[in-house]
N, C-alpha and C positions, 0 to 999 in steps of 0.2 A: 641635598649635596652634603656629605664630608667638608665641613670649614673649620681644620685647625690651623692654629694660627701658626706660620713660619718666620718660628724666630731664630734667636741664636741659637746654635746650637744643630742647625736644620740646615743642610744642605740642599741646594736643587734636584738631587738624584734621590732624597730620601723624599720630601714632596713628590716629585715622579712616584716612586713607590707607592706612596699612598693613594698618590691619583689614580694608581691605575687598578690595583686592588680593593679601594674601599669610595669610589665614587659612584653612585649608582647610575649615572647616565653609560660611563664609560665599561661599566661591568655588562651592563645590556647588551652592549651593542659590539662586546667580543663574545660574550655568549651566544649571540645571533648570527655572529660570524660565525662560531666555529661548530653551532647545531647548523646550518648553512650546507657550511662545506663539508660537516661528517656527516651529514644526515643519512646517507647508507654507507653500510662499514667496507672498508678496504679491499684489494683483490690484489694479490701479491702470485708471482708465478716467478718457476726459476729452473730455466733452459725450456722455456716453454709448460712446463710439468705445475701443476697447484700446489701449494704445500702441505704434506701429511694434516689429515684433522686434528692430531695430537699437537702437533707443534702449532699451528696455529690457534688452538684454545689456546692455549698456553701463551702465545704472541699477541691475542684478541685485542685483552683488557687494559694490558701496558702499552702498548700502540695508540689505542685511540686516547690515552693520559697522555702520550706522548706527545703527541698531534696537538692537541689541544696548547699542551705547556708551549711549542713551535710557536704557533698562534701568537701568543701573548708576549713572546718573546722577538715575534717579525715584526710589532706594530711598536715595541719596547725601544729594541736598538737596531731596528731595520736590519738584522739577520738572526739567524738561528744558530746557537754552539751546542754541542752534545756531546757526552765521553760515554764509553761504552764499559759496563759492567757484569762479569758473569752471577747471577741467583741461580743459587741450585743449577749448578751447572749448565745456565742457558745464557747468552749474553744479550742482555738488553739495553737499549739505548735512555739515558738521561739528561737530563738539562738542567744543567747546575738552578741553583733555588735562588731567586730575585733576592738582590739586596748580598749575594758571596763569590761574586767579582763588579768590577768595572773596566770601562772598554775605551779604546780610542782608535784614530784613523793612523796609521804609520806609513809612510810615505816606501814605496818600494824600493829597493837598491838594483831592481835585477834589472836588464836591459827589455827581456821578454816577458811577457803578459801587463797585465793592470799596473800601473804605476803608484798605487795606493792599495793597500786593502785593513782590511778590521784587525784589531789587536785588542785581546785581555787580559788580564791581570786577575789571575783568582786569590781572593783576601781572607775566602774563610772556607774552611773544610777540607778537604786532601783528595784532590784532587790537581794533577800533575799537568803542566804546562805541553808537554808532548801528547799525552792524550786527546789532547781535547781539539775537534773539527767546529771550525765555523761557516757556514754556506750562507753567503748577502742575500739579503731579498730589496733591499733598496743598494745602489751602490755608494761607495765610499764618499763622503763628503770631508774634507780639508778644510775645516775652521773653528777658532775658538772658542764662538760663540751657539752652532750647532751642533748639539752632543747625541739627539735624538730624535727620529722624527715627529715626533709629538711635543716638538719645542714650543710650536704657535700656541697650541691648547694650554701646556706646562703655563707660558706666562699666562696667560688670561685667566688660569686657575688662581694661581699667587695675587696676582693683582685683583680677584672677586676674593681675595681669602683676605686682605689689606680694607676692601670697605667694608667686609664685614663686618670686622673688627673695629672699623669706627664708628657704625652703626652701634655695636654693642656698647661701645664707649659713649657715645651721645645717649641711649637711653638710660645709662648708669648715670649720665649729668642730671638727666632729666627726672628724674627720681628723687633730687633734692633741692632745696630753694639755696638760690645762689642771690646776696643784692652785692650793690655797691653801694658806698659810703662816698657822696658827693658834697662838696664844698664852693659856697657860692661868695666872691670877691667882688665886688665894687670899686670897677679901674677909676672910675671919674674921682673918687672923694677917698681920695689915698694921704690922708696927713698923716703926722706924728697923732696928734691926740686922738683919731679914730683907730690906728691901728693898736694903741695903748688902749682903748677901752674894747676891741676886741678879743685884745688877750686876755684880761682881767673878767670878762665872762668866759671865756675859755676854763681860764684857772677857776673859778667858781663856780661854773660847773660841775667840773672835774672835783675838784677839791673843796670847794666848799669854803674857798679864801679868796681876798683881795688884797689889795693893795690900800684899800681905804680903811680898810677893816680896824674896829678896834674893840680892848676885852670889857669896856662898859656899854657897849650896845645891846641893847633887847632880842632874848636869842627866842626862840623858837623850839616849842614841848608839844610832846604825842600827849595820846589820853593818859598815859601809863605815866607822865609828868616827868619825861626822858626828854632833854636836851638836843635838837634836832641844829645840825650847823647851818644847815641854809633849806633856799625853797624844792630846790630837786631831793633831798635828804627827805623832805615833807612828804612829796609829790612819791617818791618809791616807797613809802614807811603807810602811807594812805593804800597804794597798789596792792602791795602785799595784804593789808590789811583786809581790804574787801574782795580781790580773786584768790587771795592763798591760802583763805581758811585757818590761819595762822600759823601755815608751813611754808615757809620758800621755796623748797626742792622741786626741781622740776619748771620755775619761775627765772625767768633773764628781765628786765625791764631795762635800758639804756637809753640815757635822756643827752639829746645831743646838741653843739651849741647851735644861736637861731639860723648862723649863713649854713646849715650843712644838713642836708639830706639824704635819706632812704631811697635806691631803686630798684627793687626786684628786675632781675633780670628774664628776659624768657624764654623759653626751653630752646634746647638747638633744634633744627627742625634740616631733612633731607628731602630731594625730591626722588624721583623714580630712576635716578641714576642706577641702583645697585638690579634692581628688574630686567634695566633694560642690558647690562651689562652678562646677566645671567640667563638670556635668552638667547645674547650674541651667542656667548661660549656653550651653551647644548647645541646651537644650530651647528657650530663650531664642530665640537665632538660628532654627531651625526652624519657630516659633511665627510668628516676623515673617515671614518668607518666606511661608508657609502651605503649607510641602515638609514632608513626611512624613520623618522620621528613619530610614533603610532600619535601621541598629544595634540600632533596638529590636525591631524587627519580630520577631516569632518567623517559627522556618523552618519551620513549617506554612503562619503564614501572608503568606508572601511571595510564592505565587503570587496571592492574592488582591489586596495592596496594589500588586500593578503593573494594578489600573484606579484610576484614578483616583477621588477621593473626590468628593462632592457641593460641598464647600468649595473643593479644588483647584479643581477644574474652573471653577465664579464665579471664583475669586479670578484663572484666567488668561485667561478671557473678559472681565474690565474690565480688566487692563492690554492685554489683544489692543485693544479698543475705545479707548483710549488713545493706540496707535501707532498707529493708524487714524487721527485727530485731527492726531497728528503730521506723519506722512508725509501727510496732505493739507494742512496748513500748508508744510510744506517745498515741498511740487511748486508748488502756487498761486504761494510767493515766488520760486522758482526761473525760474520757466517765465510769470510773469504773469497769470499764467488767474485768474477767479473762484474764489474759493472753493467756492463753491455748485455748481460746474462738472466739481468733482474729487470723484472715490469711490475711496475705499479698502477693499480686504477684506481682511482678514488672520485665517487659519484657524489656529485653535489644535490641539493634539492634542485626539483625540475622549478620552472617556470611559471607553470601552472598545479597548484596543489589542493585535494578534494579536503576541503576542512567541513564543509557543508551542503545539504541539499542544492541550497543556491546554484551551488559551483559544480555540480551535475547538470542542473538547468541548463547555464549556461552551456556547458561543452554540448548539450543535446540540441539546444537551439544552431548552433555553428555546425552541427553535424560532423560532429569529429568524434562520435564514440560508435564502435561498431557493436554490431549483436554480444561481442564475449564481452564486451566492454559493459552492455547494459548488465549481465549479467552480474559480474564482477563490483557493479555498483550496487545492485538489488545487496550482493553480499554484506559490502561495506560499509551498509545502511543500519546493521547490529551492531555496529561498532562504532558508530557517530553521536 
């Protein structure tokens, strides 16, 4: 997974952005979609008649870019918007570029139709408020707090992009020794004269003085016949001497008084929270899609799961009926035709697909392949 961190500076729409471009669960499984439902190219007719071969090379390549951008754009902001632009004098349809507008639900004024529908706001590029067509493919939702239909995944993203970051953060603790410095008090025997002889080791210590202290007492010399003020003065002047080769650098020694102690602390440690949280959110993503998760599959049965399920199959035959909708809005505004005028076919992958020998067997065992059929496989066996 993609886990930058969102911080300031980062909006929820620019996270979306990123999620949906640069995460690779969710990159899959709109690629799966959308080789799915193009998996054979278009069939456009208009007053019944094909359209010239010339103009449809020409319509091919940008159509199926088109379709595709659709796609990523139904699952984005649960509809499609596209303005129409002439190249070399053909007018083709586009989809403004993620990330140069944003959208919201506007409450209808008019007495007749939907009482809500889509509105946006284009922020970058020149492209004109009047040109631009929007076609729902979820309908309008009226609230603050849903802005897209990929809100549930959206959190669950931010929220695995939050522990990761404190994973990173506890391994960067744990990379250095951390103690505390503890202090040990004796409630029962709290006088004046013990707490006064506490401090005065404190101070001597530290400093190397008392309070009893005077300048004809018997002081304390190294080998070097260097004047040492007290016994911890001795005790670091001895240290040095024997581990520091007679360099300090590089050497700490701190001698501390008797109530007060050393405890390395230890590492932060996590349990399988952040796994388990990233296993919800693929099944998450998988679920919305309505893509089968190849990862769980067992390897028995993965010959099986490359036909498609009963669910896949609906779920890519209404957005195929979809871009049917679409691409005949488009050609209609493009080209001026009736609506009524224009048909669109767009053929999804079938049900059942020969990826292997296997899956010959199989259709020969059920007796569903006739004599042109074995033929056609004999063929299709140079090319597997």
């Amino acid at each position: 997974m993609s886990l930058v961190p969102a911080h300031e500076g980062r909006t929820d729409l620019d996270v979306l952005y990123e999620l949906l471009c640069c995460d690779p669960d969710i990159v899959v499984c709109v690629n799966r979609v959308s080789n799915a439902c193009l998996h054979n190219s278009w069939e456009l007719e208009e007053s019944g008649l094909a359209l010239k071969p010339s103009i449809r090379e020409r319509l091919n390549r940008h159509y199926d870019l088109f379709l595709r951008d659709c796609i990523r754009m139904m699952f984005l902001c649960g509809f499609v918007v596209f303005y129409i632009r002439c190249v070399q004098k053909l007018p083709l349809p586009f989809c403004p570029a993620i990330g140069t507008f944003s959208w919201h639900t506007r409450i209808s004024e008019k007495s007749a139709g939907p009482n809500a529908h889509y509105d946006i706001n284009v922020t970058k590029g020149h492209v004109k408020h009047k040109d631009i067509h929007i076609m729902p493919y979820y309908s309008p939702i009226v609230s603050l707090h849903i802005k897209t239909p990929m809100q549930a995944i959206l959190s669950q993203y931010m929220a695995l992009q939050e522990m990761h970051q404190t994973i990173r953060a506890s391994n960067k603790w744990n990379q250095e020794k951390h103690v505390v410095v503890t202090e040990t008090m004796d409630v029962k025997d709290q006088t004046t004269s013990g707490l006064q002889l506490l401090d005065d080791v404190r101070r001597y210590t530290l400093s190397g003085e008392h309070s009893m202290m005077r300048d004809n007492v018997l002081r304390l010399k190294n080998r070097y016949n260097k004047d040492l003020r007290n016994t911890n003065e001795a005790k670091l002047e001895w240290i040095n001497d024997q581990f520091g080769g007679g360099q300090t650098q590089g050497i700490a020694t701190h001698v501390l008084p008797p109530n007060m102690g050393v405890v390395e602390l230890s590492n932060v440690a996590y349990g399988n929270e952040y796994e388990t949280l990233k296993e919800h959110y693929r099944d998450s993503v998988y679920t919305f899609f309505g893509v089968q998760n190849q990862s769980t599959v067992q390897a028995a049965n993965k010959s099986t799961a490359e036909f498609i399920s009963s669910e896949q199959h609906q779920n890519t035959q209404n957005i195929s009926r979809f871009l049917e909708q679409v691409l005949q809005s488009v050609y209609s505004i493009s080209f001026d035709v009736p609506l009524e005028n224009v048909r669109v076919t767009i053929s999804g992958m079938p049900r059942a697909s020969i990826n292997s020998t296997n899956d010959i067997k199989r259709l020969a065992d059920a007796e569903l392949l006739a004599p042109t059929d074995k033929k056609k496989a004999r063929k299709l066996m140079d090319t597997l």
